[in-house]
C-alpha positions in Angstrom: 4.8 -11.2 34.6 6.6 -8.5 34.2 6.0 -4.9 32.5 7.2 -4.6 28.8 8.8 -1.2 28.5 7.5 1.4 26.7 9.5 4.7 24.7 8.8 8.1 26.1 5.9 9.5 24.8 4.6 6.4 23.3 1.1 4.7 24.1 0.9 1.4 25.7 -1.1 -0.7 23.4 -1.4 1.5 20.3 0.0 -1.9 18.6 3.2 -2.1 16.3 3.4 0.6 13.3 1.2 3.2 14.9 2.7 6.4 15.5 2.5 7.5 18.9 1.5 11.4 18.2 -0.2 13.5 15.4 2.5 15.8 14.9 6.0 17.3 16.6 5.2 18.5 20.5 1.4 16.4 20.0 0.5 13.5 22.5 -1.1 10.6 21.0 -5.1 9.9 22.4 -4.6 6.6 23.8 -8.0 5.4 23.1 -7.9 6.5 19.3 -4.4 4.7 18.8 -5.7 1.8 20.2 -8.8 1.7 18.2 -6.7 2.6 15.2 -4.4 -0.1 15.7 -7.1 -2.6 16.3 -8.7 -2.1 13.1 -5.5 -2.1 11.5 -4.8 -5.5 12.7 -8.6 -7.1 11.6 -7.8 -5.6 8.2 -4.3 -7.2 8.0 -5.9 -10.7 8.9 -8.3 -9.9 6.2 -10.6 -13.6 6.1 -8.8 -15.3 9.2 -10.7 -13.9 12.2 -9.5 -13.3 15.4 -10.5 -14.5 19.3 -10.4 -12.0 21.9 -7.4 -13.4 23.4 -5.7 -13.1 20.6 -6.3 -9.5 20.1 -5.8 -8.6 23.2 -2.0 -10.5 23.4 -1.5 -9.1 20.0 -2.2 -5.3 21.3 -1.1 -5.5 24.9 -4.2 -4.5 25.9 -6.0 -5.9 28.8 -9.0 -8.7 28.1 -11.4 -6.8 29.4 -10.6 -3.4 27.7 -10.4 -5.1 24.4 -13.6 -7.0 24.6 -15.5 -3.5 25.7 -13.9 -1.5 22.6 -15.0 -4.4 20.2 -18.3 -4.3 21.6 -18.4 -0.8 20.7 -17.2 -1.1 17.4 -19.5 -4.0 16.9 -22.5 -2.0 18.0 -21.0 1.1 15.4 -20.6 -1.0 12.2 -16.6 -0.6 12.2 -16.2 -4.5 13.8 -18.5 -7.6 13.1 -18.8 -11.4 14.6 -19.8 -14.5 14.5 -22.8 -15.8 16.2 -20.9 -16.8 19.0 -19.5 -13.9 19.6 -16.2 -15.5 20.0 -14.5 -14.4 16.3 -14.1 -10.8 15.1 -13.5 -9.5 11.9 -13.1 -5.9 9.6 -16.7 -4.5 10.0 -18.7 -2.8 6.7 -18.3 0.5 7.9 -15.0 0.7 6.7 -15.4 -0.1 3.5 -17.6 3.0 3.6 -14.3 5.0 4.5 -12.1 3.4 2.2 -14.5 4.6 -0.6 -14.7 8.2 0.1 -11.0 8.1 0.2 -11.1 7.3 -3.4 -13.9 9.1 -4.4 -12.4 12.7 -2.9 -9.1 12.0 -4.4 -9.3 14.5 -7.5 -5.9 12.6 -8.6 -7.6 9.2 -8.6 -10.3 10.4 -10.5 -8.2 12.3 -13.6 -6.0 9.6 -13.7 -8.5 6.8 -13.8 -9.1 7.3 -18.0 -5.5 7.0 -18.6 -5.3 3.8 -16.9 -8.2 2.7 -19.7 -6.5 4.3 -22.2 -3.4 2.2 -21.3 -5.1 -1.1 -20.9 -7.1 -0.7 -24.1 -3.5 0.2 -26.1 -1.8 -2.9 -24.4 -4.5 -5.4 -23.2 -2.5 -5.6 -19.9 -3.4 -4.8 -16.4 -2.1 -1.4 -15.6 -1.9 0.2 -11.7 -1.9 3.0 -9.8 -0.8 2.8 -6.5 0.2 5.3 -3.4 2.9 5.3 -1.0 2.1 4.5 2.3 5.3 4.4 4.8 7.2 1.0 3.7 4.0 -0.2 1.6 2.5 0.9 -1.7 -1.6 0.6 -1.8 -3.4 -0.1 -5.1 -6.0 2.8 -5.9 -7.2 1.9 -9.3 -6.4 -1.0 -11.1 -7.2 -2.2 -14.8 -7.2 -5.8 -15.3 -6.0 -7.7 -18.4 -8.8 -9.9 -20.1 -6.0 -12.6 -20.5 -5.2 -13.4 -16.9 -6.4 -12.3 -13.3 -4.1 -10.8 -10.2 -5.4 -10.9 -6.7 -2.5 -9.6 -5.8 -3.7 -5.9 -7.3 -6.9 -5.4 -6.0 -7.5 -2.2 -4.5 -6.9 -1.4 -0.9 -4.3 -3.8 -1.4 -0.9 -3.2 0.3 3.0 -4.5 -1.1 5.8 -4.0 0.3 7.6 -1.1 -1.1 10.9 -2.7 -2.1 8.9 -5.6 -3.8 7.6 -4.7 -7.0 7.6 -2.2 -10.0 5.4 0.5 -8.5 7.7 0.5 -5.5 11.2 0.5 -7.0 9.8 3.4 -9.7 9.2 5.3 -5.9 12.1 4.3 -3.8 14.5 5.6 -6.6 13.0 9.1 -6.8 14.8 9.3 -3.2 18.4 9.5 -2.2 19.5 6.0 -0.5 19.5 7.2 2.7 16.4 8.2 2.9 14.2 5.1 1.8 11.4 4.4 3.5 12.0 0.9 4.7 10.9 -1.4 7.5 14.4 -1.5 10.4 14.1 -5.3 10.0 14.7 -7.9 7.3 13.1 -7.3 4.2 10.3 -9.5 3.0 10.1 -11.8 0.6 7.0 -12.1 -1.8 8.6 -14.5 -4.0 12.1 -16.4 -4.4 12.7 -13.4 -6.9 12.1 -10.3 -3.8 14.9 -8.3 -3.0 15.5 -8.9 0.5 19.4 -8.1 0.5 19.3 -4.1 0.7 22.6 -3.6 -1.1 21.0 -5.7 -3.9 18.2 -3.4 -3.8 19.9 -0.3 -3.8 22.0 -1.5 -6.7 19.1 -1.9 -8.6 17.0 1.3 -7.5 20.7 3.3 -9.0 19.9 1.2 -12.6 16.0 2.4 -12.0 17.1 5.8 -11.8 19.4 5.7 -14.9 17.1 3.9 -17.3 13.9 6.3 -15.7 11.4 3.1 -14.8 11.2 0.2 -12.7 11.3 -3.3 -14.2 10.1 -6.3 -11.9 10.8 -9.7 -12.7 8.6 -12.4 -10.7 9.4 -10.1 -7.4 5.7 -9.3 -6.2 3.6 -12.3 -8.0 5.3 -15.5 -9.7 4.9 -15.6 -13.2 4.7 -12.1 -13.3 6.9 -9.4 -14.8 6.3 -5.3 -14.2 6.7 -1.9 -15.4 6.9 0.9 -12.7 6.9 4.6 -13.7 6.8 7.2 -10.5 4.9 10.0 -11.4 6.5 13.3 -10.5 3.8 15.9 -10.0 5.2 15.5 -6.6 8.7 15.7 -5.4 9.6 13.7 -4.5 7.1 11.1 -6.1 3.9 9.5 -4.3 2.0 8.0 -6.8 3.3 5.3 -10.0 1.6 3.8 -12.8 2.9 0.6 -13.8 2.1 -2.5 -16.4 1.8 -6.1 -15.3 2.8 -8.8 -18.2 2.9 -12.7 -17.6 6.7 -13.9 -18.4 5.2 -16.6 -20.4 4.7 -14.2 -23.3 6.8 -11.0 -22.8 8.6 -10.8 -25.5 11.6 -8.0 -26.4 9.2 -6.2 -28.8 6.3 -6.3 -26.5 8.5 -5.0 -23.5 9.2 -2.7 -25.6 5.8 -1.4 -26.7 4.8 -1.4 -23.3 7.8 0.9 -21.8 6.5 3.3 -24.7 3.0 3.4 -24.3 3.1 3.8 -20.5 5.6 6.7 -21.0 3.2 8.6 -23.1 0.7 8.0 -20.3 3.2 8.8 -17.8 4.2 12.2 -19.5 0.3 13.0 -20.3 -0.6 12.5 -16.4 1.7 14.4 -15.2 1.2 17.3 -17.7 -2.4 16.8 -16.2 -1.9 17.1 -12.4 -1.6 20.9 -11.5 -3.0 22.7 -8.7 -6.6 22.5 -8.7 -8.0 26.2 -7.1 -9.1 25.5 -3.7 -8.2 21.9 -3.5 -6.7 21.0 -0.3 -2.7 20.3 -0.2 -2.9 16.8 1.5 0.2 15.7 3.4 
C-alpha cells in the first residue's frame, strides 16, 4: 500500500482539522496532536462508538499505536468502553474540562443574566455561542417553556454559515476573509446556504440591517435572530433568539429584534477589560 503524502511540517496522523504547530516557526508534538485529534473524533461520533480499526483507518495511525494510546486514555478517565473492550467512546474526564472552560470564562458568566432577562421578556430560547474556526459552539443557552431544541445544547457545534449566530459573525468580516471550510458547504436543512455567493449576498443584507435572520437554516421549523456582539473586533461571540415559524408573527419578530437589541447594547456596554484578566486569543 502505498504512503499517503504528507505537507511539510505537518504530523502524520494528527487527523483532519488539527493544526500541525502551536504557533509561526513551532513544530507540532506528534503524540499530543494525535491524542487531540482522537478525542476530537469520539466527541464528533458523540453516541455511535467506535472499533479500533476504525479509529485507527480514520487517523492513519497504526493498530497497535492506537490501541496503546486508548488504553492510556482509558486507564486516565479521558476514553471509556464497553465490556468487551472492543467499542470506545468520549470518557468523563472531559466533561470535567469542558466545565472549567465555562466556569473561567468571566464573559460567560456576566452575560449569563441577560440571557434570563431575555427569555423572561420573550418566553423564547435565547443563545450564546462562540466562534470556533468554521463552527459556532453554544455556551449558555435558555430554553423556551413552549418547545425544546437539541440542536442548542451546549458544547454543541454548527456550522458557521448555517444559522443566525453564525451569519450575525461572518458579517462583522470582510468577504474575503470568512472563515469557511475549502469544500462544499453543509447543509443542515433544505433551507442551508450551501451556494457561497448566496451566502455572501445575504451576510451584505446582515450587515445593512445590523442582525442575522435565519429562516428553517440550522433546525426545520425554526426561525432565528443573530446579533454579534462587538466588544471584540472583530466579533466572537452572538446572542441570538430562536422562534418556531408556526407562530412568528410580524409584530412578534418585531418585539423580539427589539428586546434582543437592548440586551445586545447592555452586554456590550458590560464587557470591558477586567484588571488582571487574561487576554485570551
Amino acid at each position: 500500500m502505498a504512503q499517503s503524502e504528507t505537507a511539510p511540517g505537518a504530523v502524520p496522523g494528527a487527523g483532519p482539522g488539527v493544526d500541525s504547530g502551536a504557533g509561526a516557526g513551532v513544530r507540532g508534538v506528534k503524540s499530543a496532536l494525535r491524542t487531540v485529534a482522537l478525542l476530537e473524533l469520539l466527541a464528533e461520533r458523540a453516541d455511535r462508538p467506535a472499533r479500533l480499526d476504525e479509529l485507527a483507518e480514520e487517523l492513519r495511525v497504526p493498530r497497535s499505536s492506537m490501541y496503546q494510546l486508548l488504553r492510556t486514555l482509558v486507564d486516565c478517565g479521558w476514553v471509556r468502553t464497553d465490556t468487551t473492550g472492543s467499542l470506545y467512546g468520549i470518557g468523563i474526564r472531559t466533561l470535567l474540562t469542558g466545565t472549567s472552560y465555562l466556569d473561567g470564562d468571566a464573559r460567560v458568566r456576566a452575560i449569563r443574566p441577560y440571557l434570563d432577562e431575555a427569555s423572561d421578556a420573550l418566553g423564547e430560547t435565547i443563545h450564546l455561542a462562540r466562534l470556533d474556526g468554521p463552527h459556532v459552539v453554544y455556551l449558555a443557552t435558555r430554553e423556551s417553556h413552549e418547545y425544546l431544541r437539541t440542536i442548542s445544547r451546549v458544547g454543541r457545534r454548527v456550522p458557521v454559515h448555517a444559522g443566525a449566530l453564525g451569519k450575525a459573525l461572518l458579517a462583522e468580516r470582510l468577504d474575503g476573509e470568512l472563515p469557511l471550510p475549502d469544500g462544499p458547504l453543509e447543509s443542515c436543512t433544505p433551507s442551508t446556504h450551501t451556494d457561497r455567493a448566496a451566502l455572501i449576498a445575504d451576510l451584505g443584507r446582515v450587515r445593512e440591517r445590523g442582525y442575522a435572520i435565519d429562516r428553517e437554516e440550522t433546525v426545520t421549523g425554526i426561525a432565528g435572530f443573530g446579533f454579534a456582539l462587538r466588544y471584540d473586533a472583530p466579533a466572537v461571540d452572538a446572542i441570538s433568539c430562536s422562534v418556531p415559524v408556526a407562530r412568528l408573527t410580524d409584530a412578534h419578530q418585531s418585539r423580539v429584534v427589539s428586546v434582543m437589541q437592548e440586551i445586545q447594547t447592555k452586554i456590550e456596554s458590560l464587557q470591558s477589560p477586567v484588571s488582571g484578566a487574561p487576554d485570551w486569543r
